[in-house]
Structures are given as structure tokens and as C-alpha cells.
C-alpha positions in Angstrom: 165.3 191.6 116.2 166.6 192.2 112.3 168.9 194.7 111.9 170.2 193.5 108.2 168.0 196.7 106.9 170.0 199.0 107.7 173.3 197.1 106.9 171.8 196.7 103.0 171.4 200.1 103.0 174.4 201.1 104.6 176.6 198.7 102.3 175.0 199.5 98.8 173.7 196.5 98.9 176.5 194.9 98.2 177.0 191.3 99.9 179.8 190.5 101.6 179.8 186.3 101.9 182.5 185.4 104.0 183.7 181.5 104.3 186.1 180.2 106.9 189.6 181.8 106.9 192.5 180.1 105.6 194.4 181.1 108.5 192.8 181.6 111.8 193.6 184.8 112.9 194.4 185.8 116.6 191.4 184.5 118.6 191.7 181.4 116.6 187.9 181.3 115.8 187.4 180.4 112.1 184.2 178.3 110.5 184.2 174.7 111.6 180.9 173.6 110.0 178.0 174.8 108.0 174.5 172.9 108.1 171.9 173.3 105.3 168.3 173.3 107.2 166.7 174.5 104.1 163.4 176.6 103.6 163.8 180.1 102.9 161.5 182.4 105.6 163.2 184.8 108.2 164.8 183.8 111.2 166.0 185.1 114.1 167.6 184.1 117.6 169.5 180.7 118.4 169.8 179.3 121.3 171.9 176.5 122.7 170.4 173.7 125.8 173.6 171.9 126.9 172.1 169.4 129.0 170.2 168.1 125.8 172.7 168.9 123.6 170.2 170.6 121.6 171.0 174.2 119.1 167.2 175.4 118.6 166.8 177.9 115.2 164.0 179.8 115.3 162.7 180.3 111.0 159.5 181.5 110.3 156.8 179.3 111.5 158.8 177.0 113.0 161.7 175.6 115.3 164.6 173.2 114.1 166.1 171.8 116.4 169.9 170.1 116.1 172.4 167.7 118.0 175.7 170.2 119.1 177.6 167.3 118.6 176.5 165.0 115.3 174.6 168.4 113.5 172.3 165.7 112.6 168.6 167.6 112.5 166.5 165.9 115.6 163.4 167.5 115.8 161.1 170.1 114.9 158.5 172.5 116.6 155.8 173.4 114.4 153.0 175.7 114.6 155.3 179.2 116.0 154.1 182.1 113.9 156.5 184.6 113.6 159.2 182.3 116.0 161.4 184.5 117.6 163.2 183.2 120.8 163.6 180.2 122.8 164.2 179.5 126.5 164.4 176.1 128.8 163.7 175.4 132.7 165.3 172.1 132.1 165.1 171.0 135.7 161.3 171.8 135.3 161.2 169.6 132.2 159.6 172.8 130.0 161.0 174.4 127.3 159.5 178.2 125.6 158.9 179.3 122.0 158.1 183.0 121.7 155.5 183.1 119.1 155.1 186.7 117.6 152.3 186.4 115.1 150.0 184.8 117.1 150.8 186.4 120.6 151.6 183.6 122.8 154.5 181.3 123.8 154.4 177.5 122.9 155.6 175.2 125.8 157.7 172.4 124.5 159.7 169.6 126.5 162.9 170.2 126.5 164.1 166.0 125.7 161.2 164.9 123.4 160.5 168.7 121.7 156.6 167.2 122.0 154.4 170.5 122.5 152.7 170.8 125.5 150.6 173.5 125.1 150.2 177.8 124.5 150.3 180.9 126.8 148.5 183.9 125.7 151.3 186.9 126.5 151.6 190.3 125.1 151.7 191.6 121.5 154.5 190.6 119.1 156.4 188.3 122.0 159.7 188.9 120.8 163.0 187.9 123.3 162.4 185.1 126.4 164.6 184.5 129.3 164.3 182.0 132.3 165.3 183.5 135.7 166.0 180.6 137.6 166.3 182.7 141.0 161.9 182.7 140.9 161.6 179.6 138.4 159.9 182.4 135.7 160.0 183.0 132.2 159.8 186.6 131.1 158.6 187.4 127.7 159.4 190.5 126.1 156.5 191.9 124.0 157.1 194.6 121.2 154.2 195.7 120.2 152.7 195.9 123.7 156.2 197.1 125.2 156.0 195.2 128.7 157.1 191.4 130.2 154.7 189.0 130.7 155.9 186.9 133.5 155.0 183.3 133.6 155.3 180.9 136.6 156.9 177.6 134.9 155.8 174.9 136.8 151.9 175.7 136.6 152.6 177.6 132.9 150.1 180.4 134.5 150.7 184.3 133.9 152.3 185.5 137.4 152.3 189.2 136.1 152.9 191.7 133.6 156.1 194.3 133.7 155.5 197.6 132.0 158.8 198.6 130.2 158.1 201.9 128.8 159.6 201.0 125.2 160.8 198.8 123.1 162.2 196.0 124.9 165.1 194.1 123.2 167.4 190.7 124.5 167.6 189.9 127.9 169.7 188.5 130.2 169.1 186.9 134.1 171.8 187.3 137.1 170.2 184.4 138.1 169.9 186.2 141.7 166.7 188.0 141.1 167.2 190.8 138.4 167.0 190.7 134.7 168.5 193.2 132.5 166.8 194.3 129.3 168.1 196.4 126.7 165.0 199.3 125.6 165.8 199.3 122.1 164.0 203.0 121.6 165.7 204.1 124.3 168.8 203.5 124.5 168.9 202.0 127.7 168.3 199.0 130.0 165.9 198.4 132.7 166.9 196.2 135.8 163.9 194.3 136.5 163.4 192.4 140.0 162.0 188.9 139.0 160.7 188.6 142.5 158.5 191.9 142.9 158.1 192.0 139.0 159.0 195.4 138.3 161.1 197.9 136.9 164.0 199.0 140.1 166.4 201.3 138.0 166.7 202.7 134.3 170.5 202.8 133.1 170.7 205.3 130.1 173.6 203.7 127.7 175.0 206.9 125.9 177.0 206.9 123.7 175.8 203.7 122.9 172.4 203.7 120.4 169.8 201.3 119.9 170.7 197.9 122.2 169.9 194.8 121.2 172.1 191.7 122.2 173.3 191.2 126.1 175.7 189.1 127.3 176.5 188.7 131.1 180.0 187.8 132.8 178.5 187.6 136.4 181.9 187.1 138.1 182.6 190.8 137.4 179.0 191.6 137.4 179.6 193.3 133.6 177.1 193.1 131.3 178.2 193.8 127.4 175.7 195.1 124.5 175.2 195.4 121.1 174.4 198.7 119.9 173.2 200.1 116.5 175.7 202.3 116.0 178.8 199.9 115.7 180.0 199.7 119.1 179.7 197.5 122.2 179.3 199.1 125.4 180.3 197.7 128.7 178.2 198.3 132.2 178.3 197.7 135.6 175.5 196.1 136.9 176.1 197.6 140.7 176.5 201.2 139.5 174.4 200.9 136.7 177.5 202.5 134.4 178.7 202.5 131.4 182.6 202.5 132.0 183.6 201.7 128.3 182.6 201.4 124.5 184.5 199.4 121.8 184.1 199.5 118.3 182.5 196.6 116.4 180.1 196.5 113.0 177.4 197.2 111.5 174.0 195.1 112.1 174.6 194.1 115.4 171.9 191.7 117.1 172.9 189.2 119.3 176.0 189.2 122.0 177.8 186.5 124.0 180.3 185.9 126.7 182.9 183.1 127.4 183.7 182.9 130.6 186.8 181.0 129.9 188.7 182.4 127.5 187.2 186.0 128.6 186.0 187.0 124.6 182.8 189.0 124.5 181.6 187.9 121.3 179.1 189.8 118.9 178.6 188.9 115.4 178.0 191.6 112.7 175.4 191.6 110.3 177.5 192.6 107.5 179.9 189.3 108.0 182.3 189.8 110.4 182.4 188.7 114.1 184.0 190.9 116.7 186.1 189.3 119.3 186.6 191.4 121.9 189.4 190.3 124.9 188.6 191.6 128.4 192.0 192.2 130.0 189.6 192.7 133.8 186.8 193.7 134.5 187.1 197.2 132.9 189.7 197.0 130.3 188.6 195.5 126.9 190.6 195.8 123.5 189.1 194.1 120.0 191.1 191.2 119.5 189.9 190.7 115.9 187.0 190.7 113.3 186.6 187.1 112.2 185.1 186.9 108.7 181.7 185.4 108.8 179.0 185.2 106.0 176.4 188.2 105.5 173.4 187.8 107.6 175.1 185.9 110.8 173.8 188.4 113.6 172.5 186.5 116.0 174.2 183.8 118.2 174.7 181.2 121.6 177.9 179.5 122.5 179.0 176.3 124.0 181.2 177.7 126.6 182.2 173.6 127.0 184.1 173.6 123.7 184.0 177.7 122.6 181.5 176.6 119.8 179.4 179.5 118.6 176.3 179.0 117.1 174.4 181.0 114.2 172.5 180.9 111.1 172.4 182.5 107.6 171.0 182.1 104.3 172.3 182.9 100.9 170.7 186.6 100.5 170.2 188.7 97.4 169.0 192.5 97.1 165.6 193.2 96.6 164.4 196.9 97.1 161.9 197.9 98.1 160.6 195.7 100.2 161.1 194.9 104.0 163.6 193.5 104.5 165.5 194.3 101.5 166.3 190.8 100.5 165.0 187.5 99.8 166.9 184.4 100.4 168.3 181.8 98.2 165.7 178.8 97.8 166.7 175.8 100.3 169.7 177.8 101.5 168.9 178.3 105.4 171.5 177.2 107.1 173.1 176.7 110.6 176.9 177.8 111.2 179.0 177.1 113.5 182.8 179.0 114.4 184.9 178.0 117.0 188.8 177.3 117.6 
């Protein structure tokens, strides 16, 4: 899910490292707190379990695992080649690792992060979600470009979802469809959890290579991240897009807080956009929070309004893929919020 390519080239590579603003600007989101984890391979998503209290960071070939409320490091998953994303049952008592190098997921529980076992999937297992509607866990697979659907309570494969490209984040209504953005497409496919297939194909011009989803289901909207700076609101009834707003560059996560109504996706290049919805059509960019080069992906508290990300201290280094390499012992988990 790394999009900070194309923002180093983009940008010249020159790095942008943001810190917390001396005064909070109109959302009042600012940095509260940054947490060294150390280590210096990739990561990717982050994902937050409230009922455990738990902010999972998938890096490299493993999970850490933090308290939300102490920051205190509390566990770690080992053994996740290539870790990408994370989702939990947590009334089933199973958590899920998507593991791309070694195409399978690692089952976890969700209290005592012991591993419980693996589930072959698809290749390159990239983005999970849990529908809770049919108690399933959907995989999205790069390489092989499908879903592998696995029942959670027996952990055995229910299925497999051919998505006809690249599939990206996903999100679940929670009433039996999950929306996935098609990265090489441009466009998401409404899945029916139930039936395991694809129902209806929502092209997402103007908007260009999807990646983060977020979901507000009052006003069945769903927001996304696209590659070419914008977010782009849809209705998940009509299957339209009814309106774009700007945002940054390197895009790849999204997120929605119900509360204060701020669609929320943070830039690669060190900015986070807040974006205000006024209903359930009407959106204006409230501000772009200064965050630290490399915060991109992101899950949020919507409790207190904490977001959660991660970064590293990153240096240019062309030529290779990506074009940078990290700061030694400089992983690290942020956190914004009012």
C-alpha cells in the first residue's frame, strides 16, 4: 500500500518533517505524542481494537502491538512476512495478520496476541476486513487480484472473490456488502459477503488510483483516497460519485469520525487533510495539519478523536525501491488528536 514513491519523486526529494503545531489550527488536531518502536523495515497499515485498547503496527516481519491509553508497548506478533493489515472478530475471540510474503494470514487472539495458527489465502495478502453481518474475514490479495473469504469461527476458507484488478483498502457496511477500492482501476467493487461475489462496479472518475476508504454509514457515504490528490465522496445506494475535494500527495489510508463529522486522510508528504462534512453531500477542507513525512496510513479512536499512525526518520536514496531508507531505531508510532 506505499505510495511515498511517488511523493519522493514528486517533491525532489526533499523531506518535509513536520512536528506538532505551535498553534492548533481550525480542527484543533495537532501531535499529542510520538512513540519510538524502533527497527528500521517498511510498514504499512495501523489499526486500532477498542475493546482491548490495543493500536496494532504492522513493520516488516512483525506486529507491535500498543496500549491506546499508557503507549506502553504490550506485545508482539512475530513471524508476519511482509505484514500488511490487521483485523479482529473480537466477540469470536480471533484476531487476523495479513502476511504478504508468505501468502497466508496469521490468527492471533485478540487479549493475549498468542498465535493461534496460519491460513493459506491468495498471493501477496495485502488489506483484511471483518464483515460482521456473515462473521467473515476477507483478504485482499495483490498479486492474485481476488478475496479469499474465511469463515472465523472454524478459520476454514468459505470462498474466493475474483476482483478483476488490483484490489486496495476495504471497508464493511456491516449489513452484508464490502466496498473495495480497485487500485488499477479506478474504481470500487460492492461485494455481497453473503453470496461472495462481485454485485456492482462503481467507476470513480475523476478520482485516480484509490487506496484508503472510510465509511460514515448514517449517510451511507463512503470517502477515498485517490492518487491524484483528491478525495472523492460516493453514495453507496447509487453507486455515485457526487463530489471531489482536494487533499495531498501520497495518499494511503482514510478515516471518518462520526462525531465531529471530519473525514480524515493523511498525506504522505506530511500533512493531514481534515475535511468537514456540512451533510451528507457538502464537504469543504477544513485544514491541512502538519504531520511528519511518511504518516500515510491511519485508524482513529472515535472515543477520544485520537488518530493513529506511524513514521520513521527517512533519507533519499535513489535508485532503489522505495527511494529511501530509514533512520536506524527511528520507527515510530504517532498520535494527533485535539
Amino acid at each position: 500500500m506505499s505510495r511515498l514513491r511517488s511523493v519522493f519523486l514528486a517533491a525532489g526529494y526533499v523531506l518535509a518533517v513536520a512536528g506538532s503545531a505551535a498553534i492548533a489550527g481550525p480542527s484543533g488536531i495537532h501531535l499529542l505524542k510520538s512513540v519510538t518502536l524502533g527497527g528500521d523495515t517498511f510498514w504499512d497499515c495501523v489499526y486500532f481494537d477498542a475493546a482491548n485498547h490495543h493500536v496494532f503496527v504492522t513493520h516488516g516481519s512483525h506486529v507491535v502491538v500498543v496500549d491506546s491509553k499508557t503507549y506502553d508497548v504490550v506485545g508482539d506478533i512475530p513471524d508476519t512476512p511482509q505484514a500488511h493489515g490487521v483485523a479482529v472478530a473480537g466477540r469470536l475471540g480471533k484476531g487476523f495478520v495479513t502476511s504478504g510474503a508468505s501468502n497466508s494470514v496469521i490468527v492471533f487472539d485478540p487479549k493475549t496476541l498468542i498465535v493461534m495458527g496460519t491460513i493459506a489465502v491468495g498471493t501477496r495478502p495485502d488489506a483484511i476486513v471483518y464483515d460482521p453481518f456473515t462473521r467473515r474475514v476477507f483478504t485482499f490479495n495483490a498479486g492474485s487480484k481476488d478475496s479469499t473469504v474465511i469463515d472465523v469461527a472454524s478459520g476454514t476458507v468459505d470462498g474466493t472473490v475474483a476482483l478483476g484488478g488490483k484490489p486496495e483498502f476495504a471497508v464493511s457496511d456491516g449489513k452484508g456488502h464490502v466496498f473495495d477500492n480497485i487500485e488499477d482501476k479506478s474504481e470500487i467493487a460492492e461485494i455481497s459477503t453473503k453470496t461472495m461475489d462481485v454485485i456492482a462496479r462503481w467507476p470513480l472518475a475523476p478520482c485516480e488510483s484509490p487506496s484508503g476508504i472510510a465509511l460514515d454509514k448514517a449517510h451511507a457515504r463512503l470517502f477515498v483516497a485517490c492518487g491524484n490528490e483528491m478525495m472523492a465522496v460516493v453514495d453507496t445506494k447509487s453507486g455515485k460519485v457526487v463530489t471531489t475535494v482536494p487533499t495531498g500527495k501520497g495518499a494511503d489510508g482514510a478515516g471518518f469520525d462520526p462525531k465531529t463529522r471530519n473525514v480524515l486522510i493523511p498525506n504522505g508528504e506530511g500533512k493531514l487533510s481534515v475535511i468537514h462534512q456540512d451533510s451528507a453531500d457538502k464537504y469543504r477542507l477544513l485544514e491541512n495539519v502538519p504531520t511528519q513525512f511518511g504518516v500515510r496510513t491511519m485508524d482513529i479512536d472515535p472515543a477520544t478523536h485520537r488518530i493513529f499512525s506511524a513514521t520513521a526518520d527517512l533519507t533519499p536514496d535513489p535508485g532503489k525501491r522505495p527511494p529511501y531508507k530509514m533512520g536506524p531505531g527511528s520507527f515510530r508510532l504517532v498520535v494527533f488528536g485535539k
